[in-house]
N, C-alpha and C positions, 0 to 999 in steps of 0.2 A: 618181568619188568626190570630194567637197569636201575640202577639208584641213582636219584636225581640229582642233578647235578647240586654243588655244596653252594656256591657264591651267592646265585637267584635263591636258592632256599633260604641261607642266610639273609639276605638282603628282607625278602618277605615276613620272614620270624621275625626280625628286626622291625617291620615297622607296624605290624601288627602287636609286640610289644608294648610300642609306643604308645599304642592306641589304648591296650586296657591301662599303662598307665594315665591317660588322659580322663577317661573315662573314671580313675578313681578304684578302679581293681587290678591294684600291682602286682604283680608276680612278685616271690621274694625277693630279696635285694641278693642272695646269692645266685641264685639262679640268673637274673638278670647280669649279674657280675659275670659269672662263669658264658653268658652267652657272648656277651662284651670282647672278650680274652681271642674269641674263634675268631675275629673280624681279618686278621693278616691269614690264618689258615682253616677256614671252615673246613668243618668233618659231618660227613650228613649224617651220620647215626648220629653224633653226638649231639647236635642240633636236635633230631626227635626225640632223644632220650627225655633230654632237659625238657621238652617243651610240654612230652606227653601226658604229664599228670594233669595238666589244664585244659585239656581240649574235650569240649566239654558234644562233639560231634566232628565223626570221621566221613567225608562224600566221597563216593569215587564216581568217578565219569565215565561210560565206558562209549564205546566206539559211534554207536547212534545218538550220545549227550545224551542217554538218559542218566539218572542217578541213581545209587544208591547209596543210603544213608545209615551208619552205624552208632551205638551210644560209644561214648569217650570214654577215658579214664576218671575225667575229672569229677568229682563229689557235685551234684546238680543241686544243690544247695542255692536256695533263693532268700528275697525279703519279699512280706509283702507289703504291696502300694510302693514298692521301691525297683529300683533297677539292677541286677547282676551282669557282669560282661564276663564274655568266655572266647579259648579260641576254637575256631574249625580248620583241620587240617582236610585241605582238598588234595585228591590223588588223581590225577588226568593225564592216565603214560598217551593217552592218541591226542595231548596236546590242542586240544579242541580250545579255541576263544570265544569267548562270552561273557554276559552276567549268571551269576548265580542269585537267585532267591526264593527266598523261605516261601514255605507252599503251606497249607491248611487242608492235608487230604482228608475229605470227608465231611468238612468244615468239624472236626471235632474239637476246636476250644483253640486253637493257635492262631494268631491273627500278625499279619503282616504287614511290614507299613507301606510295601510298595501298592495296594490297591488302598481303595474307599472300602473295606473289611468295616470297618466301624456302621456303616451305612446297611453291609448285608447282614454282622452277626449279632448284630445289636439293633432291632429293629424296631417299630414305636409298638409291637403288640408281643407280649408272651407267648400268643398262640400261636401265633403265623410261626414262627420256628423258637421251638421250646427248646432248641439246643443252648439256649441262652445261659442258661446255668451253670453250662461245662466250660464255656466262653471267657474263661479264668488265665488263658495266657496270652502276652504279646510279647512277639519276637520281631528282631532287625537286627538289620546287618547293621556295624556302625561302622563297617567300611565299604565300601563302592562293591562290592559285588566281583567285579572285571575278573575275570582269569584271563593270564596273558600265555595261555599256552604252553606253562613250565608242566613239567611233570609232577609237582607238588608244589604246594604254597599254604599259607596260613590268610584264614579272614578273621573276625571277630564277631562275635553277636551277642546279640543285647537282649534280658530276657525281663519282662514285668510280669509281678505275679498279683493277681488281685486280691488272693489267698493267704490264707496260713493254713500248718501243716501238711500235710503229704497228698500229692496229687499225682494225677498221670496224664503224661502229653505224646504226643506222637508227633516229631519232627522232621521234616523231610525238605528237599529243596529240588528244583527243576533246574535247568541251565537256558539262557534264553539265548540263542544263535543269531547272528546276522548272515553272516558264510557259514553255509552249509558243507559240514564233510562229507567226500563224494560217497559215504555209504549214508547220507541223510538221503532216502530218496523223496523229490514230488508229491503230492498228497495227490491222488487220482481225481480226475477232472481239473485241478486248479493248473490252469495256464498264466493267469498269473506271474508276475515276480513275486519273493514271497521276500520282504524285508527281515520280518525278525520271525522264528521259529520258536514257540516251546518243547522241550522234549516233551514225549507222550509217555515215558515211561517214568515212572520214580518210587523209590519203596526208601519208606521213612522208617525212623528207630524209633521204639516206644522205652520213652525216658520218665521212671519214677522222680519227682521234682521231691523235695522238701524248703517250706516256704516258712524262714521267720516270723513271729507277729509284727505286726507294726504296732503304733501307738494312738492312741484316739486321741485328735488335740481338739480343745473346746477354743472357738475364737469370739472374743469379747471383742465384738463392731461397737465402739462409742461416738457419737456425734460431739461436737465440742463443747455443748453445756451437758454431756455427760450422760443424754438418751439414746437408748436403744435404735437399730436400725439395718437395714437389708444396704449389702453393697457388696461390690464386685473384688473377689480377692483370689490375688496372684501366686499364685507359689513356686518355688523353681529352685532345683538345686545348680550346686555350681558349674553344670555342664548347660543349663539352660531347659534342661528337662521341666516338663510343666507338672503338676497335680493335684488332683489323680492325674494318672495317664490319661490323655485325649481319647485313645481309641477306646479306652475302658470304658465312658460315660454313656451313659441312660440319664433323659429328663428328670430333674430339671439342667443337668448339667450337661456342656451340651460339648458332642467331639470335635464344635469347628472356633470354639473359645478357647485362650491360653487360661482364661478365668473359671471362678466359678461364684455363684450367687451363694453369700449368706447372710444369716441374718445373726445379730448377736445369741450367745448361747449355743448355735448350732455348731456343729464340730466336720473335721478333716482327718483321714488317717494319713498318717506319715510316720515313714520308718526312722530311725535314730540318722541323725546328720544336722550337716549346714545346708540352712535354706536363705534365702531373700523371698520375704513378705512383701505384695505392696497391694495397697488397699486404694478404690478409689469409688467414687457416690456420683457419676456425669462429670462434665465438663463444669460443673460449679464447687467443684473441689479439685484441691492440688492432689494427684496420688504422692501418699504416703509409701516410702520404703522400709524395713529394717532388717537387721542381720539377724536369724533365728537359730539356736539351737536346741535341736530336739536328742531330749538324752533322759535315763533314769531319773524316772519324777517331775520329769515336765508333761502336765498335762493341760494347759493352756497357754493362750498367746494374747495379750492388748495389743488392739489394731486402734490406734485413735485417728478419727476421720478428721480433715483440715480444710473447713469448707472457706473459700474466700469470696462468695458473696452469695447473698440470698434475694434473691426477685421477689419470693415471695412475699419478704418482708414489706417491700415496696406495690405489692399487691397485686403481682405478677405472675403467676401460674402456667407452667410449662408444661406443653401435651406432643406427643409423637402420632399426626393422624395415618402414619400409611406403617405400621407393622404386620407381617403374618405369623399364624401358629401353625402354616404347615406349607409344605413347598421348598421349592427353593436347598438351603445347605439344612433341611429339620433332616429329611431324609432322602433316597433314592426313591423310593417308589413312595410318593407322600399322600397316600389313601388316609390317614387319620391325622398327622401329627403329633402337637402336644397340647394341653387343657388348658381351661384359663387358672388353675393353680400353678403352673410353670409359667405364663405368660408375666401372672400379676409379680410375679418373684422377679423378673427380669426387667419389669417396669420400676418396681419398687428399688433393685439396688443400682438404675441409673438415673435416679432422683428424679422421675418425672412424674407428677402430678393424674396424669391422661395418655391413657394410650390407648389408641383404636387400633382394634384387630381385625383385619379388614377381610374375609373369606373370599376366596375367587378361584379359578379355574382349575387348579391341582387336589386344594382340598373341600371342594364346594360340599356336595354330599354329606360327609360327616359333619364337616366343620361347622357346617350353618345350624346345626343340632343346638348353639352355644348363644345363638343370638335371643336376645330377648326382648328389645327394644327399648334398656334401662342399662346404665352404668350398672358396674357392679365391683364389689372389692373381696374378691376370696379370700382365706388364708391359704399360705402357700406351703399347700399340702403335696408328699408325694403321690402323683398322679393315678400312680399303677403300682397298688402294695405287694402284690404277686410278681410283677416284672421287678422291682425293685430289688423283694426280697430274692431271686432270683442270681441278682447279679450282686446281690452282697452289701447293697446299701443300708443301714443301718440306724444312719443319724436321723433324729427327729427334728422337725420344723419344730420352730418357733417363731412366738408371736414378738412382735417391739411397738415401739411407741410411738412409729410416725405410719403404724400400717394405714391408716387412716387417711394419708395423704396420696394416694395413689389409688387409682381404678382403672378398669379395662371398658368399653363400651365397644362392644361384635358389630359390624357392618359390613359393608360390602366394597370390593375392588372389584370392576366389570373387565375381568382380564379371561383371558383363554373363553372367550367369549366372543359370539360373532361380530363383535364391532369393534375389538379390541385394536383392527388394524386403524382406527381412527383416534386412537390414543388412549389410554385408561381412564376409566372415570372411576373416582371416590364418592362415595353416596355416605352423608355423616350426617349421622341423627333418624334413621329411619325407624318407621312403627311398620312395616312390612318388608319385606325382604326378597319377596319374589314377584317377578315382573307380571301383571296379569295375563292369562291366560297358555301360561308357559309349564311344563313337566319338566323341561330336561333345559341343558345349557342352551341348546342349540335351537332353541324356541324363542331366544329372545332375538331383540331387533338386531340386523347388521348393520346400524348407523346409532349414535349415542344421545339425538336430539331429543325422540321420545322416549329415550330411559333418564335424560336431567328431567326432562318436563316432569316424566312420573314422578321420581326423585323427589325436583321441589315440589307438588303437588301433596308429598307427605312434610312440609318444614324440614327437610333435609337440606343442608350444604352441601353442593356440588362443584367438581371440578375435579381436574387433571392430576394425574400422578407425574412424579421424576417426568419433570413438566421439559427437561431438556432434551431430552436422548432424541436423537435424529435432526436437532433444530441446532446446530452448528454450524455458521456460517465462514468459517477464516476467519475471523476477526474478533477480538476483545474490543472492540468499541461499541458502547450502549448512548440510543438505540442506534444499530448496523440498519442500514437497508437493502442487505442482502436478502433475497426470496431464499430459503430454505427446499431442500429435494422432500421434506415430509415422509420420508423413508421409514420411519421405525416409530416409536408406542410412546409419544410425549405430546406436547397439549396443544395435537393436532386442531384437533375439530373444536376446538374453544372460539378460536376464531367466527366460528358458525354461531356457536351457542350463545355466547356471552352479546353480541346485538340483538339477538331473538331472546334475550334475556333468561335465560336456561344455564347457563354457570356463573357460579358465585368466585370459584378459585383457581387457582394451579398451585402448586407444593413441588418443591427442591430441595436447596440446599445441598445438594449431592453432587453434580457434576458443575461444568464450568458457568458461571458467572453469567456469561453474555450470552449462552446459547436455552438457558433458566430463564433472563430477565426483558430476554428483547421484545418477546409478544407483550409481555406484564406491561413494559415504559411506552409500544405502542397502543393499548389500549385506552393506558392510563391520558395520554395525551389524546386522545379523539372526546375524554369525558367521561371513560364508565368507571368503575367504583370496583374492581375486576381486585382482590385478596391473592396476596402471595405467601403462603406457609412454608414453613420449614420440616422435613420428613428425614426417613431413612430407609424407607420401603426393608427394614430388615427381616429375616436375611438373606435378602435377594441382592440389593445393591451392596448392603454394607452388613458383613456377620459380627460385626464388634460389639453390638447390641442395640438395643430402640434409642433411641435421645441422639445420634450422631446429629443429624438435625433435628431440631426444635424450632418449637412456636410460643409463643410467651404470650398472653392475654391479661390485660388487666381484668380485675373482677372489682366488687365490693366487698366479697368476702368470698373462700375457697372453694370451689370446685368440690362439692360431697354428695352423696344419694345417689338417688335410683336417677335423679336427671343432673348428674354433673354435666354430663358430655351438653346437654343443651346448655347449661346455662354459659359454658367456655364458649358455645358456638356464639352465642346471643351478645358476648363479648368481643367477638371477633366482627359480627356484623357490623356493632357498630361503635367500639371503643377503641383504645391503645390497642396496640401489638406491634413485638415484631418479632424478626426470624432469621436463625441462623444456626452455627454452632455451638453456640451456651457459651464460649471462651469469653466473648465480648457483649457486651450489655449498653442498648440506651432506652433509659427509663425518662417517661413525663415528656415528651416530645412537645415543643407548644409555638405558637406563632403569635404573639404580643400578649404572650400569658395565659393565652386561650390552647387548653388542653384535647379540646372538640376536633372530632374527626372533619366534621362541616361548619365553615365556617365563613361569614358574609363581610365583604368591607363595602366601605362607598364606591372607591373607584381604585385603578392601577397605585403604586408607593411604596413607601418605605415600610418595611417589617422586620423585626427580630428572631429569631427563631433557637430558643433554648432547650435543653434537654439535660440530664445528668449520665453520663458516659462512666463504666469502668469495664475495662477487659485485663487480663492477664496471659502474661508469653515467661517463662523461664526469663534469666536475667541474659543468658545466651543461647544459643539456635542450635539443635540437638546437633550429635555429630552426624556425621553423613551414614548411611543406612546400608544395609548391608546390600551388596549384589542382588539384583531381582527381587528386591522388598522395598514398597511405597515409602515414600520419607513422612506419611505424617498416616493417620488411621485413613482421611479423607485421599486415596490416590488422587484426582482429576480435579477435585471440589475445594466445598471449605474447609479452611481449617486457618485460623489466626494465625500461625504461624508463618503463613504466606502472604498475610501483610507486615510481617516486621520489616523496618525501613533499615535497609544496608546494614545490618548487623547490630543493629540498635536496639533497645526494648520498645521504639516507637510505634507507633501502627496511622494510618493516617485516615484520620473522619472527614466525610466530606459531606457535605450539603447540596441537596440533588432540587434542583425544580425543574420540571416538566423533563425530567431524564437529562438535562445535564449537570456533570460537576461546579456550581457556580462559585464554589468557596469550599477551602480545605482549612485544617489544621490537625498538627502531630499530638497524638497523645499519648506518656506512658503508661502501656501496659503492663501496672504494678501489680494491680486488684486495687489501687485507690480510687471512691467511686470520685467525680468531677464534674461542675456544673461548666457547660460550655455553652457560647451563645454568638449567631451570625447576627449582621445586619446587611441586609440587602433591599435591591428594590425588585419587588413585583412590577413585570408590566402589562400584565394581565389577567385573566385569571387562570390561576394555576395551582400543582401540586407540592407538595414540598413535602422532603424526606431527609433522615440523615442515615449516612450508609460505613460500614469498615470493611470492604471487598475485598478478599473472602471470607467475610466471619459474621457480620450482620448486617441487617436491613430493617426500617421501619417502615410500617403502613406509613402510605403519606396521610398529611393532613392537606385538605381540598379548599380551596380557598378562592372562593369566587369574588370576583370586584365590579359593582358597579351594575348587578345581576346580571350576569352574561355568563352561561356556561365557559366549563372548560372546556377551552378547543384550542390547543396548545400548539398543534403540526398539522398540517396538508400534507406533511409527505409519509406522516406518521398511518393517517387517512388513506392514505394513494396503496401503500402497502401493503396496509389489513385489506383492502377490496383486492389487491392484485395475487397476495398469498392464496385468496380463496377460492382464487384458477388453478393455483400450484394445486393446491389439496384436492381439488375436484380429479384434475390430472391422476394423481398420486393413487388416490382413496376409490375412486366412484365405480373400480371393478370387485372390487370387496364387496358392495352391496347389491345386496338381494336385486333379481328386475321388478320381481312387485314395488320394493321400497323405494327404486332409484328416481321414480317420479317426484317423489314428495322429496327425497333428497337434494333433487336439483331445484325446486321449488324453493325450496329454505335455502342456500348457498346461494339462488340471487335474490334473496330479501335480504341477506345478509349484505349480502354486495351491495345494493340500492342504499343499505343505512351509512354505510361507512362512505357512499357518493354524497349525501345528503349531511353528513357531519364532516366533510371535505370542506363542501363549499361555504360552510358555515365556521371555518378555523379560522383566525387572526391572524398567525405565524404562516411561513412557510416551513 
């Protein structure tokens, strides 16, 4: 082999320099001096000389891109829970272009971040692969991979060790091709184009590691009058690294959060450094930052939590009814999940009151093992002491002082289910769980009528899940009278239900606004009493945690026992609520002081309509977000921050009768709560709400005059019967030929009600 040429080698050494300087693992300052000096005359020995004592793996490429992999010079000296960067001198005389990356031959304990590794080598059971234990390294490139065809080049890599003291790894790397070298030949039978190739050959170097201790830090979560509490805390050093390591975690910590659940007392390892802490308890507290150093003799950290408003106080109780404990980002193949000891931890440290764990089609089997037909409040215990101990987990749970405000209640999502093509149904509150005369999923009905009937049949609350998806019309105007294509899993078949009086709800807050609330303002206008919750389906929609949306119910007093979940529901039926984000709050909703969901006057007039309003937004609008990253947690949906008005702190409330805006005003979003009050005139009878889109909504208050239903819109009316062609269209080859009689039966009783509550509107 010629020796490669000096300039490209320099240039590479050079910026892979760069790199571990960035990264926080410099090379000496002579060394880098002395590399500095060659820039007018690179010398390629001289350049390896200097370089060699730090490359901590030698690849060579040879003609077919397979690799072989060599141990370095360099001392393979680590920390553990911490990061090491190192360089890799690549050798590739046949010039071959591609990516390089880290490979896990044998899956013996090295995990890579270009795949879901977290998902294969960390799985929800010890049994299924007991390699779990070995599972002590992660490696990555912290530069692009690319080889451009030099005949030598420097990358760098980044090593996390979950460990202390002395271990063994085996490192190896593949090259991934797009142009094949003409000695790559065709794989037999593949005619095909073949876009990107693996090499099939690769032989790694087995590298003794030695891994620093880290430090055990204890974090004191305080609440602001100084009690104990579960909340979500951030760690991160100055490159943005999170920990622990993401890929490292096992429940309850989970590898698709930058966070992790604790509770006061419970502890974090961290090796000695600068970190930024921030703490935060939902969307009803500010996250807390601070600058942390951890060094000899620091063995705790005060995290004081900064709540700025409490609902509960006002006797509002906050529930998340669509979360799951398995599916979706828990893991790849989600046969079991996680327990309700990891569940009630993730409800508990994002301050929610209630959270329904809803079992459905990935993890039905196991999962339903957990239902009992009673709220319940665990301690948040680790799930699996074996898997834990395993991967090195350590720290003990502990209890605090608000565990008592938080419960989980198991029920059902009717998803990956034969009827699922007619939208998701929520079944909340049930004392059975399995549909009569059914073994398996695919025994239940292909249409959703007779699973609410069963549903309510048990005092269950029924309705729709992420009530939007597939009901977007073009348009942000509510209510649109655009027909819907009915295409995908949102709250299709409500329309059917909710006249046959078979759904109680739908639930959002997730995706846009108008394509959530358009069936809710047509329903609400023909006269039915049709609830709209706030959700997060996590972590399916949203893996930031349960609470993204919420539902807030007034109670008389808290939500506790074996029957919290009912008495929230009992609340919902037929009290206050409302729903949204948690950023923005309005409490005590009332029409001439009257706080009653139903309510009579003599005839059409004047009314008032007050409430006490407080939301909070930063005093200015985050900076712009990086490349290919959402600007707020909510991609598509709500998030208050997309109603601040022109760069203001304002947010703009508005006053909704029978779905339109009849009366606004600006509020700021300081956290100052605020009494606000319209006056306007009813000319009929109607609903009335007040709304901050996209961040909350309230149940309307109903308000009949003169005793004459609400019957708000004819065209509202015209709609809902003409939608119920679109869905018949859409839906009616999804179901079963035995069931499809009765189906079409029910879809024109539905149609006959919405004719008959047509001709019966006042408005057009």
């Amino acid at each position: 082999m010629s020796e490669p040429a000096a300039q490209p080698l320099f240039a590479s050494a050079t910026r892979a320099v760069h790199v571990l300087r960035d990264l926080g693992d410099p090379l000496p300052a002579d060394v880098t001096d002395r590399l500095a000096k060659l820039a007018d005359d690179p010398v390629t020995a001289e350049i390896e000389a200097l370089l060699r004592p730090y490359v901590l793996a030698e690849v060579r490429v040879d003609e077919h891109a397979g690799t072989v992999t060599r141990a370095g010079a360099a001392p393979p000296r680590l920390v553990q829970h911490g990061w090491r960067s190192f360089l890799v001198r690549v050798v590739n005389p046949h010039r071959i272009e591609g990516r390089l990356r880290g490979t896990t031959p044998g899956v013996h304990g090295v995990i890579d971040q270009h795949s879901h590794s977290a998902r294969i080598a960390l799985p929800d059971t010890l049994d299924s692969v007991p390699r779990i234990r070995e599972a002590w390294l992660q490696t990555r490139l912290a530069t692009s991979g690319e080889l451009s065809g030099l005949e030598a080049e420097y990358q760098v890599i980044s090593a996390y060790s979950r460990d202390a003291g002395p271990r063994s790894a085996r490192l190896a790397f593949t090259l991934a091709v797009e142009d094949r070298p003409p000695s790559l030949t065709r794989p037999a039978g593949n005619q095909a184009a073949i876009h990107m190739m693996m090499s099939a050959t690769e032989y790694g170097a087995a590298i003794e590691f030695e891994s620093r201790p880290a430090r055990e830090i204890r974090l004191h979560v305080r609440e602001p009058d100084g009690g104990s509490s579960m909340a979500a805390v951030t760690v991160r050093d100055g490159h943005g690294r999170s920990y622990p390591s993401t890929a490292m975690r096992l429940a309850p910590d989970m590898f698709f959060h930058e966070h992790v659940y604790r509770a006061t007392g419970e502890t974090i390892v961290l090796p000695d450094g600068e970190y930024e802490v921030s703490v935060r308890r939902g969307p009803e507290y500010r996250e807390v930052t601070r600058s942390v150093r951890i060094e000899p003799g620091t063995d705790a950290v005060e995290l004081r939590l900064d709540r700025w408003v409490d609902p509960a106080a006002r006797g509002y109780y906050s529930g998340d009814p669509h979360i799951h404990a398995g599916g979706c980002s828990h893991y790849n193949v989600p046969s079991e999940g996680v327990t309700p000891e990891t569940m009630i931890r993730h409800v508990r440290g994002e301050g929610l009151w209630l959270g329904s764990v809803l079992t459905w089609g990935p993890c039905y089997y196991h999962q339903k093992q957990f239902f009992s037909g009673e709220s319940i409040s665990p301690p948040a215990l680790l799930e699996n002491e074996a898997m834990q101990q395993a991967q090195g987990m350590t720290w003990s749970p502990r209890p605090t002082d608000r565990d008592d405000e938080s419960a989980l209640r198991y029920d059902v999502e009717v998803s990956g289910f034969p009827s699922s093509h007619s939208g998701h149904v929520i079944l909340l509150g049930l004392t059975d769980q399995d549909y009569p005369g059914t073994q398996l999923i695919e025994d239940w009905p292909s249409w959703n009528l007779p699973i609410m009937r069963w549903g309510r049949a048990q005092g269950a609350l029924t309705g729709y899940a992420h009530c939007g998806l597939g009901l977007a019309s073009g348009t942000d105007e509510l209510p649109n009278h655009v027909i819907p294509a009915f295409q995908s899993i949102g709250s299709n078949e409500i329309i059917v239900d909710v006249p046959l009086g078979a759904a109680d709800f739908q639930a959002g807050a997730e995706v846009a606004p108008a394509a959530e609330l358009n069936i809710w303002y047509h329903l609400l206008n023909v006269g039915y009493r049709t609830l709209m919750l706030g959700e997060t389906d996590y972590p399916c929609i949203y893996d930031d945690g349960p609470g993204v949306g919420r539902t807030y119910v007034r109670l008389p007093s808290p939500p506790r026992g074996p029957r919290a979940l009912e008495a929230w529901l009992d609340g919902l039926r037929s009290g206050a609520s409302y729903f949204g984000d948690g950023r923005s709050h309005v409490f005590d909703l009332a029409v001439d002081g009257d706080t009653a969901r139903e309510q009579r006057v003599d005839g059409p007039g004047p009314v008032r309509v007050t409430a006490a309003v407080a939301a909070w937004l930063p005093p200015s609008p985050p900076p712009p977000p990086e490349p290919g990253r959402p600007s707020y947690s909510a991609p598509v949906g709500w998030h208050l921050e997309r109603a601040r008005v022109d760069g203001t702190r304002e947010v703009l409330l508005e006053l909704v009768v029978n779905g339109v805006a009849v009366a606004s005003r600006r509020v700021v979003a300081d956290g100052v709560e605020r009494p606000v009050e319209f006056d306007v005139t009813l000319e009929r009878s109607s609903w009335v709400a007040l709304r901050i889109l996209p961040s909350v909504h309230t149940q309307p208050i109903f308000v009949e005059a003169g005793d004459r239903p609400i019957r708000a819109s004819r065209r509202s009316a015209q709609w809902l019967h003409d939608s119920v062609d679109a869905l018949w269209k859409a839906k009616s080859g999804f179901i079963r030929e035995a069931e499809r009689a009765g189906a079409r039966a029910a879809y024109d009783e539905a149609q006959a009600v919405y004719l008959t509550r047509r001709d019966e509107c006042e408005a057009e």
